[in-house]
C-alpha positions in Angstrom: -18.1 35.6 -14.4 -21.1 34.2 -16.5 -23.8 35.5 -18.4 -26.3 35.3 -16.0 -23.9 37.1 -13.1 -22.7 39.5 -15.2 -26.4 40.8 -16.5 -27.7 40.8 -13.1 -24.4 42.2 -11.3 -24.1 38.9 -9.3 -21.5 39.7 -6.0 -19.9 37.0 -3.2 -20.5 38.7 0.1 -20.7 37.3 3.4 -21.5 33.6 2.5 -24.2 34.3 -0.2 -24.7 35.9 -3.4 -26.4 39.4 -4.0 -27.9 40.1 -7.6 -30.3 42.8 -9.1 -33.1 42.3 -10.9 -35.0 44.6 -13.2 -38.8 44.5 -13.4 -40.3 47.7 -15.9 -39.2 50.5 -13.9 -38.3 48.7 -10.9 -35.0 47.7 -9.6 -34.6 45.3 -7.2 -31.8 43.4 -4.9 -32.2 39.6 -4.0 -29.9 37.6 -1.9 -29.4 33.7 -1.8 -27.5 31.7 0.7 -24.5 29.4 0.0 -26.7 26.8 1.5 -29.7 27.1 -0.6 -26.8 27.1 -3.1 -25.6 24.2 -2.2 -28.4 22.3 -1.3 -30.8 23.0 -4.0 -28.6 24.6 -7.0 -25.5 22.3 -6.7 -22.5 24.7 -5.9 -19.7 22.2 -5.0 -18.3 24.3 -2.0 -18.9 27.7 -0.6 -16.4 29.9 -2.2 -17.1 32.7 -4.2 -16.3 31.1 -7.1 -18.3 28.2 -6.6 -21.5 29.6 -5.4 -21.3 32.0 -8.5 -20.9 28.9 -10.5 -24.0 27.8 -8.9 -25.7 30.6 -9.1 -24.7 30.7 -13.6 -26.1 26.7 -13.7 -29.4 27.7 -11.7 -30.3 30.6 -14.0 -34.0 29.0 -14.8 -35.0 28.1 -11.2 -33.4 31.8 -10.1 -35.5 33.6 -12.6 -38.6 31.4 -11.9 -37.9 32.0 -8.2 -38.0 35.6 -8.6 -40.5 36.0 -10.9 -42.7 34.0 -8.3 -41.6 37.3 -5.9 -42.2 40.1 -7.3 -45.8 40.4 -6.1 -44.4 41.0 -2.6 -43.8 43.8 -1.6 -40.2 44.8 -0.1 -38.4 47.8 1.2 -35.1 46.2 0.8 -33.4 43.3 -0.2 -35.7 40.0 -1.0 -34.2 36.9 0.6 -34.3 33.6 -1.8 -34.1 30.3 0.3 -33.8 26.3 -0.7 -37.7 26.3 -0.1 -38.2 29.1 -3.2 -36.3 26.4 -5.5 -38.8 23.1 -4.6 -40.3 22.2 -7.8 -44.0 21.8 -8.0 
């Protein structure tokens, strides 16, 4: 596990990865699909081990993706599609 997946507690489950993310005081859980994986970060497959790969080489467009969230509000987990990576 990288980096990235180990500060933010990255986990495989049921075809997408789940991460947390700290803000100040605030905890919260994000999800992204194996296909906005694979279509907009580049995993090569959809194992575990190759969306976490992924999900390691995306670290800048993950963070900017999230940071881009965190206005909204949420009273669970905050799903991150392919259309949260398009670049502007």
């Amino acid at each position: 596990m990288g980096e990235f997946a180990k500060i933010t507690q990255a986990k495989y489950q049921d075809g997408y990865i789940r991460f947390n993310w700290k803000n100040k005081s605030e905890n919260r859980v994000f999800e992204i699909s194996s296909e906005a994986l694979t279509e907009t970060l580049g995993a090569q497959g959809s194992t575990a081990s190759e969306l976490l790969d992924a999900f390691e080489r995306g670290r800048e467009q993950i963070t900017r993706a999230v940071e881009q969230s965190l206005n909204t509000p949420t009273d669970g987990v905050t799903e991150l599609g392919s259309g949260d990576f398009v670049q502007n």
